[in-house]
KELUMDREN-450162 format. One record per residue (C-alpha): residue number from 1; x, y, z. Coordinates in Angstrom, 3 decimals, always signed. Example, Ala and Ser with C-alpha at 12.3 -4.5 7.8 and 13.67 -1.06 7.14 Angstrom:
<sites>
SITE   vogu          u          v          w
SITE      1    +12.300     -4.500     +7.800
SITE      2    +13.670     -1.060     +7.140
</sites>
This chain:
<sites>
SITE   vogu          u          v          w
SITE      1    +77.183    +49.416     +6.416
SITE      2    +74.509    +51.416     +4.604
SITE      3    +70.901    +52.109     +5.485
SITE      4    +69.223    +49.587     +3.235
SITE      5    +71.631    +46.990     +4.657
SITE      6    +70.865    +48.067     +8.679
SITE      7    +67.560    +47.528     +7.948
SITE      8    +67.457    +44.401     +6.173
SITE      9    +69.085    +43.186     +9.572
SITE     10    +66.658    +45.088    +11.440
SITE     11    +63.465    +43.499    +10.672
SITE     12    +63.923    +40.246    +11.774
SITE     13    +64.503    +41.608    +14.977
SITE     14    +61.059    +43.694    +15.165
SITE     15    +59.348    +41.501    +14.145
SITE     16    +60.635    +38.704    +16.864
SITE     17    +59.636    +41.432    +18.973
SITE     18    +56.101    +42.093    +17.596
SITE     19    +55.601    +38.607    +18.323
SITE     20    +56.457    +38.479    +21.499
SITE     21    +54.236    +41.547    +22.061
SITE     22    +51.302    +40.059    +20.817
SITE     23    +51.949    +36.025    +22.059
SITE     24    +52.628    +37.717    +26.010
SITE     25    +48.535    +38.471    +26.520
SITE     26    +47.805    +35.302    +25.016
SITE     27    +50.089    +32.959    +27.424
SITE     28    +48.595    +34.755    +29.863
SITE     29    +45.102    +34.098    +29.549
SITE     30    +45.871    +30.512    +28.292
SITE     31    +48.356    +30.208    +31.878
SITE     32    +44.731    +31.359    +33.931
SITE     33    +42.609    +28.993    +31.461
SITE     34    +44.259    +26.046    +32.782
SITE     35    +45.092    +27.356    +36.062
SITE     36    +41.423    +27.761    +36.709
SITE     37    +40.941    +23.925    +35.009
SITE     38    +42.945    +22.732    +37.426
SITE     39    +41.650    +24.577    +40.936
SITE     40    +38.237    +23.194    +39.657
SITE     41    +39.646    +20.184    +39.891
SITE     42    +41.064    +20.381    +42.861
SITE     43    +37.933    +21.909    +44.746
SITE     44    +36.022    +18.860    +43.388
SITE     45    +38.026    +16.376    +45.562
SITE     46    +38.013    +18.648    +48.235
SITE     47    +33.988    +18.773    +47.621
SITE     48    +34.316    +14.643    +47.442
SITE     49    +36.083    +14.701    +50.334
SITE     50    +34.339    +16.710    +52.533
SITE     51    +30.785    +14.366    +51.344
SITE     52    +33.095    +11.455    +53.090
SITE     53    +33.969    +13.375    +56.187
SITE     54    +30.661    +14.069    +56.948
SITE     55    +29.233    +10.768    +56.239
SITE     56    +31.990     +9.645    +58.855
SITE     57    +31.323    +12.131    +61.222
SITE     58    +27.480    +11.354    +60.969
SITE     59    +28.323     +7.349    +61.979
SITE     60    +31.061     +8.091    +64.366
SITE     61    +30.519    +11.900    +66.035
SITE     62    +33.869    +12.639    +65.021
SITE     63    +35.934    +13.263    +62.317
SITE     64    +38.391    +11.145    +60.245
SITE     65    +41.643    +11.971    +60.955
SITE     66    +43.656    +10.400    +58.102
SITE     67    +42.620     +9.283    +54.599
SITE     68    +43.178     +6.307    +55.302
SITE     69    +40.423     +5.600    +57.653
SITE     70    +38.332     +7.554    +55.787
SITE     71    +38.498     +5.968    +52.353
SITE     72    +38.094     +2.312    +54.242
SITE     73    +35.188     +3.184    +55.856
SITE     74    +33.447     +4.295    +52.857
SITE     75    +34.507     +1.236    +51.246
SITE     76    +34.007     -1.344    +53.495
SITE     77    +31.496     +0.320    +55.842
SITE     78    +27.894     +0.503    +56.040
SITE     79    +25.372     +3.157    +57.142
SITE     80    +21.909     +2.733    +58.541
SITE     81    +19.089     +3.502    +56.126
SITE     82    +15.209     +4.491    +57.953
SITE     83    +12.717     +3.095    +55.539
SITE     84     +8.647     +3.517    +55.693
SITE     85     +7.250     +0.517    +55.043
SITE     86     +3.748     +0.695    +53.402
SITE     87     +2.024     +3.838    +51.490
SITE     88     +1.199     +7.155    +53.625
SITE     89     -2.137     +8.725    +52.132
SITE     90     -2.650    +11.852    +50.595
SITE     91     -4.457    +13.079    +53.208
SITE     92     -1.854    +12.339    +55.859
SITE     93     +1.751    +13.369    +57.083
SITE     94     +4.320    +10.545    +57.051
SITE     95     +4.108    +10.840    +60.553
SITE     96     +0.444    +10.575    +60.976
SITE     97     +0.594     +7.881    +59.227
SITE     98     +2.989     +6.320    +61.473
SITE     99     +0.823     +6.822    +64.385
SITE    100     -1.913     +5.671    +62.968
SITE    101     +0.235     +2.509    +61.973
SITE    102     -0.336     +2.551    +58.194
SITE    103     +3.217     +2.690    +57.949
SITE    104     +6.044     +1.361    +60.180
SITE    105     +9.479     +1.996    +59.765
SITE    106    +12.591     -0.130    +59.671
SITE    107    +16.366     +0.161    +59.879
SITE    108    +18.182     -1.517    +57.138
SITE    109    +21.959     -1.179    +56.635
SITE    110    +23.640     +0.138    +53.053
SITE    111    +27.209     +0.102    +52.081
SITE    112    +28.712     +3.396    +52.762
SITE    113    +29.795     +3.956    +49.193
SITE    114    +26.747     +3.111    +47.826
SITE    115    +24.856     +5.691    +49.983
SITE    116    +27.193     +8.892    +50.143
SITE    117    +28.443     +8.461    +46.416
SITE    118    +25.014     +7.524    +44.778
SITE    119    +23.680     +8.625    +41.677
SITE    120    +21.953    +11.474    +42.869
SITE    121    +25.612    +12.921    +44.484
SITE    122    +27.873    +12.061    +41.983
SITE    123    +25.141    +13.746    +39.194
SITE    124    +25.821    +17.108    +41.024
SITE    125    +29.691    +16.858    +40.093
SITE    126    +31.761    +18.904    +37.654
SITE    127    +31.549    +15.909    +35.054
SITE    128    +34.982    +17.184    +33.973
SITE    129    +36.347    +15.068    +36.443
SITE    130    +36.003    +11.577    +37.039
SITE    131    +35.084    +10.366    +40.618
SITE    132    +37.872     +7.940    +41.827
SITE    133    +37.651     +6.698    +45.304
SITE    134    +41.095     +5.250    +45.378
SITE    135    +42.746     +8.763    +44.762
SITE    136    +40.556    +10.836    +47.136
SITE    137    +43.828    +11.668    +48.946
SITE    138    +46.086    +13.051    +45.969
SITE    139    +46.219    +16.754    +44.774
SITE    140    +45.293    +16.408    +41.000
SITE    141    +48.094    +17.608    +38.977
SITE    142    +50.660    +16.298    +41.351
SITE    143    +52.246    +13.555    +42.942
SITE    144    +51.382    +15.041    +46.269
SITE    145    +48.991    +14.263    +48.699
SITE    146    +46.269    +16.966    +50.586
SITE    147    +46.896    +17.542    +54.068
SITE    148    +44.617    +16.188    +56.453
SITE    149    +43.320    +16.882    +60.356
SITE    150    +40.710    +15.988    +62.569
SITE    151    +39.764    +17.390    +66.213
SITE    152    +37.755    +19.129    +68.279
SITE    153    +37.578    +23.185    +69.583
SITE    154    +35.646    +24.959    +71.947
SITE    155    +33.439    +27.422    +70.254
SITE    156    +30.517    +29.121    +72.872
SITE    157    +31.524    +26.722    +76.064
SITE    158    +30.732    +23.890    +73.347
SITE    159    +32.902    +21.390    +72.418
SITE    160    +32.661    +20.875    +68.392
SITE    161    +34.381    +18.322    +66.133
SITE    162    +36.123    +19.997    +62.872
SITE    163    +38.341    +19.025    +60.150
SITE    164    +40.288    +20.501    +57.447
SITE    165    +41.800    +19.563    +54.518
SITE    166    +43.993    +21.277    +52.253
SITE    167    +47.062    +21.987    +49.746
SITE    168    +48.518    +25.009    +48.484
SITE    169    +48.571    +26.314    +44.892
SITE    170    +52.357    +25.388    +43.998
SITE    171    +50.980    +21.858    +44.325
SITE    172    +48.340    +21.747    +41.829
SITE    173    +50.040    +24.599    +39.213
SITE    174    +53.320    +21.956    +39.148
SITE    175    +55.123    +21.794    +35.948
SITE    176    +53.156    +25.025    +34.555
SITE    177    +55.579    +28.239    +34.634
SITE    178    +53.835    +31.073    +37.246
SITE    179    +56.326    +33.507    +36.977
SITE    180    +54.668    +36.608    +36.424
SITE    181    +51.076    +35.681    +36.681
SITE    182    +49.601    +37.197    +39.537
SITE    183    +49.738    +33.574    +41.630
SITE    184    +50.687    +33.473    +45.371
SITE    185    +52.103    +29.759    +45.256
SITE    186    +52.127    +29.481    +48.624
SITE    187    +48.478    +30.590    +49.169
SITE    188    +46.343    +27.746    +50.651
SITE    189    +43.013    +25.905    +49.064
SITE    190    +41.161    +24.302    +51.663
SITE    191    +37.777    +22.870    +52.755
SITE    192    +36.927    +23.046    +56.603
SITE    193    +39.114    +24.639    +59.489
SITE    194    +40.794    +23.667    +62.806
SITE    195    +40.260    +27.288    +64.141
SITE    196    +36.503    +28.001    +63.680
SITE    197    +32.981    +25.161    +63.553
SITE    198    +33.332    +25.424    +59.058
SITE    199    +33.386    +22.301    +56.458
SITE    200    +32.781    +25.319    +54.016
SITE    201    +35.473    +25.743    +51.672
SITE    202    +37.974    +29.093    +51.292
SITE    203    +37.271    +28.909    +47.515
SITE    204    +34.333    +31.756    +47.716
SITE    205    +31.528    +29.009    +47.578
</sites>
């Protein structure tokens, strides 16, 4: 086999190679592009959630313990609303005003929904992902759902209610390949904790 001839079978071979070469940066930033899409996704549920959990904790003193419960109660529950009735002037405090009965104030009741996920909450989203109530509980990206738990620790002598909910990486990166990337799968994502008084989440925030 002479030269010309090696070579001729060569080059198909380097420049296989030069592609890989050049495609292996690329599949790596376009792996942590939607990587990233879909943790963003996944903290905005756990963002959702935690808006629930407190809205149950704020009726109830404690937290939900199941999805479940918590996704009926802000469906079918209702929360109690304190409304001023009348105008408070300029020149006075709302509660001056209320002393000096100008105003009075009344207790009216509000579906749950319609007070935790009004306009004003649900404007503060990542509008990349649409709010859906009936799958509060599932890990986007998966057929999995996030783990939750309710209860109460002693922090200080005091007795304080906490939550957490949470899933790990592996759940939300399913079907993408991670081989290689950097990712702990097994690493957690969570909002709250059962071991210290937190509903912030692990994410940096």
């Amino acid at each position: 086999m002479n030269t010309k001839t090696i070579r001729l079978l060569l080059w198909p071979v380097i420049i296989i190679l030069a592609w890989l070469v050049y495609r292996s940066p690329i599949s790596l930033k376009e792996f942590q592009e939607v990587a990233n899409f879909r943790k963003s996704a996944v903290i905005q549920d756990l963002k959702d959630i935690r808006t629930a959990q407190i809205a149950f904790k704020d009726k109830y003193r404690v937290y939900a313990g199941d999805f479940n419960t918590l996704i009926n109660f802000v469906k079918s529950d209702s929360l109690a609303v304190i409304k001023a009735i009348g105008e408070v002037p300029d020149s006075l405090t709302e509660d001056q005003a209320l002393k000096a009965s100008i105003i009075s104030r009344d207790t009216v009741f509000v579906p749950a929904y319609e007070s935790i996920f009004n306009d004003d909450y649900l404007s503060t989203r990542d509008d990349r992902f649409d709010f859906d109530l009936d799958k509060l509980s599932s890990v986007p990206f998966s057929e999995e759902s996030f783990s939750i738990e309710s209860g109460n620790i002693e922090k200080g002598k005091v007795v304080v209610q906490v939550f957490e909910v949470s899933t790990n990486y592996a759940t939300f990166l399913n079907g993408l390949d991670a081989n290689n990337k950097g990712i702990d799968l097994e690493k957690t994502i969570r909002v709250g904790s059962m071991s210290d008084a937190s509903i912030n989440g692990n994410w940096g925030e």
